[in-house]
C-alpha positions as CSV (number, residue, x, y, z in Angstrom):
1,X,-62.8,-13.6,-28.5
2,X,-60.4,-16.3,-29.0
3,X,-58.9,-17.6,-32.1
4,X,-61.6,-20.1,-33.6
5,X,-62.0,-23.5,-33.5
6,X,-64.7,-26.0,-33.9
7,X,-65.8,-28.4,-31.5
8,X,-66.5,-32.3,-31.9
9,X,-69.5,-33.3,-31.6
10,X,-72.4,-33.0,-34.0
11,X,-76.3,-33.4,-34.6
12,X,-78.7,-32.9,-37.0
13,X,-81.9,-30.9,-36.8
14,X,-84.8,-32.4,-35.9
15,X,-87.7,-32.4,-38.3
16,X,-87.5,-29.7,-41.2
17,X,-86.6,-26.1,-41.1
18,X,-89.5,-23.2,-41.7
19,X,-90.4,-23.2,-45.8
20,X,-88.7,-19.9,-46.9
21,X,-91.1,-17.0,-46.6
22,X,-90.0,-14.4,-49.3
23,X,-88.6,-14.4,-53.3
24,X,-87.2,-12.1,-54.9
25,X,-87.3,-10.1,-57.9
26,X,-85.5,-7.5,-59.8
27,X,-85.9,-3.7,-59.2
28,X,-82.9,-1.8,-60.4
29,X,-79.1,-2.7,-61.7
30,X,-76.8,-0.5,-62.6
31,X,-73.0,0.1,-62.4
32,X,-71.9,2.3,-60.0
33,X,-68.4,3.2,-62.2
34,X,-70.4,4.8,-64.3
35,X,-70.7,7.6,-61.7
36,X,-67.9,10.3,-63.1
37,X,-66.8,11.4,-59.9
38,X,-65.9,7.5,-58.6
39,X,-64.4,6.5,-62.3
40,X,-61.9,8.7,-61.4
41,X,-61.5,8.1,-57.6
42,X,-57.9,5.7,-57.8
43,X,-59.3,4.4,-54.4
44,X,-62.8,3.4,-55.6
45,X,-63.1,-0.1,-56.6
46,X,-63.0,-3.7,-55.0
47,X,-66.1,-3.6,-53.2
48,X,-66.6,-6.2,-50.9
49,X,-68.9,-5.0,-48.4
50,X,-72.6,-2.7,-47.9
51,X,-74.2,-1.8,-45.3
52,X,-77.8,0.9,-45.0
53,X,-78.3,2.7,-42.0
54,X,-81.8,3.6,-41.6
55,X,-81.6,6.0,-39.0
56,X,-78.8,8.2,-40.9
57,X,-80.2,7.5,-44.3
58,X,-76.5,6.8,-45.7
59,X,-74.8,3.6,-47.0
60,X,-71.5,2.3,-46.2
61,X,-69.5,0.8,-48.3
62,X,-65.9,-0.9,-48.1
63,X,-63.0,-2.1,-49.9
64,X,-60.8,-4.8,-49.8
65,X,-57.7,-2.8,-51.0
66,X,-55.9,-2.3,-54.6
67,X,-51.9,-2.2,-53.6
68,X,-50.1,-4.7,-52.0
69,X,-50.9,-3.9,-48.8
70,X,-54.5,-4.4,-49.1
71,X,-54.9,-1.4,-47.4
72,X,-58.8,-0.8,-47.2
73,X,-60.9,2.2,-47.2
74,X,-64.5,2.8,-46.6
75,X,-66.9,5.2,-48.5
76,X,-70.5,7.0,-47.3
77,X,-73.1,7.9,-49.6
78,X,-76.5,9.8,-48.7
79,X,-77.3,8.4,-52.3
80,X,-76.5,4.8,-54.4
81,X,-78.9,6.6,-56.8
82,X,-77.1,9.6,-57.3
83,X,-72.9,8.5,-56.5
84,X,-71.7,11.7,-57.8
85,X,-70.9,13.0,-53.6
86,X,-69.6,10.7,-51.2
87,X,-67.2,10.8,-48.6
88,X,-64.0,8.7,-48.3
89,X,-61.9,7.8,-45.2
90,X,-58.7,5.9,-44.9
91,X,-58.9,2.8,-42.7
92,X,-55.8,2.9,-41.0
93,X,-54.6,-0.4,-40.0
94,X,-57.5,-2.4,-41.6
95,X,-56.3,-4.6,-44.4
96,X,-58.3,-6.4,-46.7
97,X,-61.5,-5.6,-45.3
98,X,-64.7,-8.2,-46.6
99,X,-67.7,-6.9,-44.8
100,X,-69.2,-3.9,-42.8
101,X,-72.1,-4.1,-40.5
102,X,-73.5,-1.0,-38.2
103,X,-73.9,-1.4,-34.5
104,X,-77.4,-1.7,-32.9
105,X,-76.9,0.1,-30.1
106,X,-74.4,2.8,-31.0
107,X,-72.6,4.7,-34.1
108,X,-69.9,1.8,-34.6
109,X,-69.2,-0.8,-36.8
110,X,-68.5,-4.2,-37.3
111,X,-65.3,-5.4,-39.7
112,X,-64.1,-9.0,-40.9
113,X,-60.5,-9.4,-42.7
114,X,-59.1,-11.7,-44.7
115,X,-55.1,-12.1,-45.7
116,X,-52.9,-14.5,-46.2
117,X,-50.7,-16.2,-49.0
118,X,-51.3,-19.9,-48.8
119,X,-52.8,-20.0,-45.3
120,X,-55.3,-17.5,-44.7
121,X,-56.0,-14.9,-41.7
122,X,-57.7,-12.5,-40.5
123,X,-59.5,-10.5,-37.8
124,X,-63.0,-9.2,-36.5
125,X,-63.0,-5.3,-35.5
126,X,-64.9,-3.2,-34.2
127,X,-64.7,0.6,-35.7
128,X,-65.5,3.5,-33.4
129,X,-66.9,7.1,-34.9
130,X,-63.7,8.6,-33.9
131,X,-61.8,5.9,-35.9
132,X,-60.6,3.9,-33.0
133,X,-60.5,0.0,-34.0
134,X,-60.9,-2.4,-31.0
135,X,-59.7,-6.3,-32.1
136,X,-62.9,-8.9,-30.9
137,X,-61.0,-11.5,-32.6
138,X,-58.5,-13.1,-35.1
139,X,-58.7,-16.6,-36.8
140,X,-56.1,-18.9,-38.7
141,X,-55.7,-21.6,-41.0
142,X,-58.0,-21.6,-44.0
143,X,-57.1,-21.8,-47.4
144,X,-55.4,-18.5,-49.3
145,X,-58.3,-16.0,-49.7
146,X,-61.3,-18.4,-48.1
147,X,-62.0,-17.2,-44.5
148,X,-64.7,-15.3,-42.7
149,X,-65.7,-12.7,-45.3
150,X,-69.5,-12.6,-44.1
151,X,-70.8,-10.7,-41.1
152,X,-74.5,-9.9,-39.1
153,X,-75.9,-9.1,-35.7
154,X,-78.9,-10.3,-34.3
155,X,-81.3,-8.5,-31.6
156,X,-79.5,-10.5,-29.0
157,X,-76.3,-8.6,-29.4
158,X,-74.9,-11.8,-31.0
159,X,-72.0,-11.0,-34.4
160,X,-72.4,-13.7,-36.7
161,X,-70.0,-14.6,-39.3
162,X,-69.3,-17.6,-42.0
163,X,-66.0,-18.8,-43.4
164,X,-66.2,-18.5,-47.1
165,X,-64.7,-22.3,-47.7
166,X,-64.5,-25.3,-45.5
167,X,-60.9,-25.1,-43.1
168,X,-59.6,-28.2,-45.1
169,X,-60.6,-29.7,-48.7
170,X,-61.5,-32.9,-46.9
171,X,-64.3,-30.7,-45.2
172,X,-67.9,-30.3,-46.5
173,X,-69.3,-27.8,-44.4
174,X,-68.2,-23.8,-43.5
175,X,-67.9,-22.8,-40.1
176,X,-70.5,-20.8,-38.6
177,X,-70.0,-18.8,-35.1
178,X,-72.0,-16.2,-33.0
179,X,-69.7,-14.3,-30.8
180,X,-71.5,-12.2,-27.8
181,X,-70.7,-8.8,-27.5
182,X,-72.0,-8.7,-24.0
183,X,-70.4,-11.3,-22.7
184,X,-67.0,-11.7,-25.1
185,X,-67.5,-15.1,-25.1
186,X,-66.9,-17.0,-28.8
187,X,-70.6,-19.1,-29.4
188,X,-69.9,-21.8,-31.8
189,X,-72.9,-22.5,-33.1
190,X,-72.9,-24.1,-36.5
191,X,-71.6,-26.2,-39.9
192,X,-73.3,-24.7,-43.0
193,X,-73.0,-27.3,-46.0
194,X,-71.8,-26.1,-49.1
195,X,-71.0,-27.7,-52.2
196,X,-67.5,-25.9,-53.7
197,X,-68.1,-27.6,-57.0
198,X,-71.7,-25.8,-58.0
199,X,-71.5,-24.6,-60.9
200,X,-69.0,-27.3,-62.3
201,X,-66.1,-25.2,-60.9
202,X,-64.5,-25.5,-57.5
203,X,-64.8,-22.2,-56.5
204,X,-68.0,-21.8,-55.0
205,X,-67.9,-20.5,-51.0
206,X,-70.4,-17.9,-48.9
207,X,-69.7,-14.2,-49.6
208,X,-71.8,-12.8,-47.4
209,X,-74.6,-13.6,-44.8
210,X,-77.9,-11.0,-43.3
211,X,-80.3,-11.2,-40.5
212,X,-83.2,-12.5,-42.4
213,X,-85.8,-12.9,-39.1
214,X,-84.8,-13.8,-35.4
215,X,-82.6,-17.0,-35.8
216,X,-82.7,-17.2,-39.7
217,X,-79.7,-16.5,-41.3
218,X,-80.0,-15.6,-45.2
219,X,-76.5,-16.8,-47.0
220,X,-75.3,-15.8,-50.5
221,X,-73.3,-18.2,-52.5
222,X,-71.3,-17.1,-55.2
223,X,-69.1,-19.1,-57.3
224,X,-66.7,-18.5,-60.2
225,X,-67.6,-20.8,-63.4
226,X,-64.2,-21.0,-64.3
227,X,-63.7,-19.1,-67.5
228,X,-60.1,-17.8,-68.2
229,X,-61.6,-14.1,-68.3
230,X,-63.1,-13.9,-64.7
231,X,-66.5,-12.1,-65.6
232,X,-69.1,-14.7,-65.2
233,X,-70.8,-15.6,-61.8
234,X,-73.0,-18.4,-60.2
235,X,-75.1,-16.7,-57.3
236,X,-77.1,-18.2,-55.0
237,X,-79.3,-17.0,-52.1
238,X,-80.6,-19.7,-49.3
239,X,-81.5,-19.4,-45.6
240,X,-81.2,-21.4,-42.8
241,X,-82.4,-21.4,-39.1
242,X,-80.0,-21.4,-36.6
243,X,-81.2,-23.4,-33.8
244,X,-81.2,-22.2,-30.2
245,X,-79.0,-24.2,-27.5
246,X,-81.2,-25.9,-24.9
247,X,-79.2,-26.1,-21.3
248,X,-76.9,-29.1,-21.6
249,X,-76.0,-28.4,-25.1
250,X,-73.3,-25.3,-24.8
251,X,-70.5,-27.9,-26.2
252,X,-72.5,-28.8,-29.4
253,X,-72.2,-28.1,-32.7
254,X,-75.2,-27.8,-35.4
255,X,-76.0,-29.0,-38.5
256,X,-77.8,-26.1,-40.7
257,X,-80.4,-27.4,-43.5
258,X,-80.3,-25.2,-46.3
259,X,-83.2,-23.9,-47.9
260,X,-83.2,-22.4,-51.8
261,X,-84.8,-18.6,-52.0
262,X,-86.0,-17.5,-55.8
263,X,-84.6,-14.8,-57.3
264,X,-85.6,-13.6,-60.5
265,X,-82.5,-11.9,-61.9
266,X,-84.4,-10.2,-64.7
267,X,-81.9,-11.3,-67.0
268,X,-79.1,-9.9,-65.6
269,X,-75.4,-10.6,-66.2
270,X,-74.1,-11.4,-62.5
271,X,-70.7,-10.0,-61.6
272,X,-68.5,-10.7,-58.7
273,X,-71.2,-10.3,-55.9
274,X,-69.6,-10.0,-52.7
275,X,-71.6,-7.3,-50.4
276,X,-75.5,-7.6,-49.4
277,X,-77.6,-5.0,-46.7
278,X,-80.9,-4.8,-46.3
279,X,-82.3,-1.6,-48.4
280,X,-84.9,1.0,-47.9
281,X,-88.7,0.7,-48.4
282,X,-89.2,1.1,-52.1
283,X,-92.3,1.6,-53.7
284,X,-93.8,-0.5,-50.7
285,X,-91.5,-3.4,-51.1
286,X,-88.3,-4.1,-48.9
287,X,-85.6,-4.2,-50.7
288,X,-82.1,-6.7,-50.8
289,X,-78.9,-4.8,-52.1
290,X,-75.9,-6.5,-53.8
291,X,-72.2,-4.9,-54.7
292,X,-69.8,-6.9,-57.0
293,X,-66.2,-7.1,-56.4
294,X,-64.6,-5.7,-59.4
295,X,-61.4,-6.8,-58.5
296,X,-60.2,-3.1,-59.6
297,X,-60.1,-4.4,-63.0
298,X,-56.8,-6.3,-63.1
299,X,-58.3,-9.2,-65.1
300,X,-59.6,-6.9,-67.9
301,X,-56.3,-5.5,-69.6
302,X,-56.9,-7.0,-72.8
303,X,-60.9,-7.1,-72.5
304,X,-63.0,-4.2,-74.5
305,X,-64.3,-1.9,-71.8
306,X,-67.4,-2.8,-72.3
307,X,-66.9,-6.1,-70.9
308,X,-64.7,-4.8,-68.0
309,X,-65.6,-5.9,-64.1
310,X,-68.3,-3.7,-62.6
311,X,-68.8,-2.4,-59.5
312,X,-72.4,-3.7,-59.8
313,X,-75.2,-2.6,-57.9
314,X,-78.8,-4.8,-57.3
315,X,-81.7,-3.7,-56.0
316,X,-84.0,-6.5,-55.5
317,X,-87.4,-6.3,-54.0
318,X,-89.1,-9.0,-51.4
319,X,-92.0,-10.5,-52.0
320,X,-94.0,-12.3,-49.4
321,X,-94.5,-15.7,-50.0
């Protein structure tokens, strides 16, 4: 996978994309700090990425790092409901760490990073069970903290990702590639529009992106309203089809149209949501998992506890439209 970069010509869809098929609502939020046994873990905190495996019954989660080094480290529950066990590993050489997503065909996962001071990079890895990381990829050049934080993999053996901002603030759209894991070759396929300015700050960018059906992409939007104290949240769920190539067309670029899904928050106060997975079957009802980003509470020094960050937690339930 070679570093990324975006080719030249563009078209737009023809006709309109599939009507969304699903909304959602809320089942269950909770803060997963509360949990005794994590309050006190020094290396629990920042989460920026989830992930359920059906077939082990666990969840992932990882961290984009508290110290200077970034350095990340990745958690496994059998439980979100019950966080007082969990194992913990070290991710040795993985640094700032944005998203996790299992294998489909073995016990490995999938890794995006994002560094940088200024001009951001980062790197797609792939993390064996026996901790050996294999580089796919690296990519360059976007603003400080705005590059591929999103990750998914389709049926085809195709990983996905999304840069969190447009390369340049002249741009208007985030980049979108599929890279093959069969064949190593880098797939750009897309230009995702976004509007930065969304909820009157400029700070809004894609977080994180999911298989939604074959070909449909669901993206979450979540943008920062400006206040001085960091703690309140615009998100935003839409999905968007991603077109398949017709021969002749390897060299082209597409233009995604967006389409809004509800979500009824049930009055929740939104945190820093950064990580989304796919949950278990609950009380019939598939179910959408968020994580917040609680930046390991650095903005909440002079802020009552109660109004602290949280490592937040959202189960939301799908509902057929």
């Amino acid at each position: 996978m070679k570093i990324l970069f975006f080719l030249t010509l563009v078209f737009f869809l023809n006709g309109q994309a599939d009507a969304q098929h699903f909304r959602l609502e809320l089942l269950k939020a909770y803060n997963l700090s509360d949990s005794t046994s994590l309050k006190n873990d020094p290396y629990f905190g920042g989460l920026s990425g989830i992930e359920y495996v059906p077939k082990r019954g666990k969840w992932y989660l990882v961290t984009d790092g508290a110290d200077s080094t970034r350095q990340s480290y990745l958690f496994e529950f059998d439980s979100l409901f019950n966080a007082q066990t969990y194992k913990r590993w070290k991710l040795d050489s993985v640094y700032s760490a944005e998203s996790i997503r299992a294998s489909r065909t073995d016990s490995s996962f999938f890794l995006s990073t994002e560094l940088g001071t200024g001009s951001t990079h980062g790197q797609f890895l792939r993390l064996m069970q026996d901790s050996t990381l294999t580089q796919l990829g690296t990519y360059q050049g976007f603003r400080d903290n705005k590059g591929f934080e999103a990750l998914a993999v389709d049926s085809s053996q195709v990983l996905w990702s999304v840069s969190e901002w447009p390369q340049t603030c002249r741009d208007r759209y985030c980049q979108v590639t599929g890279f093959s894991l069969i064949s190593g070759d880098t797939l750009v396929r897309a230009l995702y529009p976004i509007d930065t300015v969304s909820c009157g700050f400029p700070d809004n960018g894609v977080s994180e992106i999911l298989l939604a059906r074959d070909r449909q992409l669901l993206f979450l939007e979540r943008c920062w309203t400006g206040e001085r104290d960091q703690s309140n949240y615009a998100i935003n769920l839409f999905t968007a089809y991603i077109p398949k190539l017709q021969p002749g067309q390897e060299n082209t670029t597409n233009i995604l149209e967006k389409n809004p899904v509800s979500v009824n928050w049930g009055g929740v106060h939104l945190d820093n949501i950064e990580g989304m997975s796919w949950g278990p079957i609950i009380n019939g009802f598939r179910t959408l998992v968020l994580v917040s980003d609680n930046n390991f509470n650095k903005f909440d020094q002079k802020k009552a506890p109660e109004h602290w960050q949280q490592s937040q937690l959202i189960f939301l339930k799908l509902i057929p439209d």
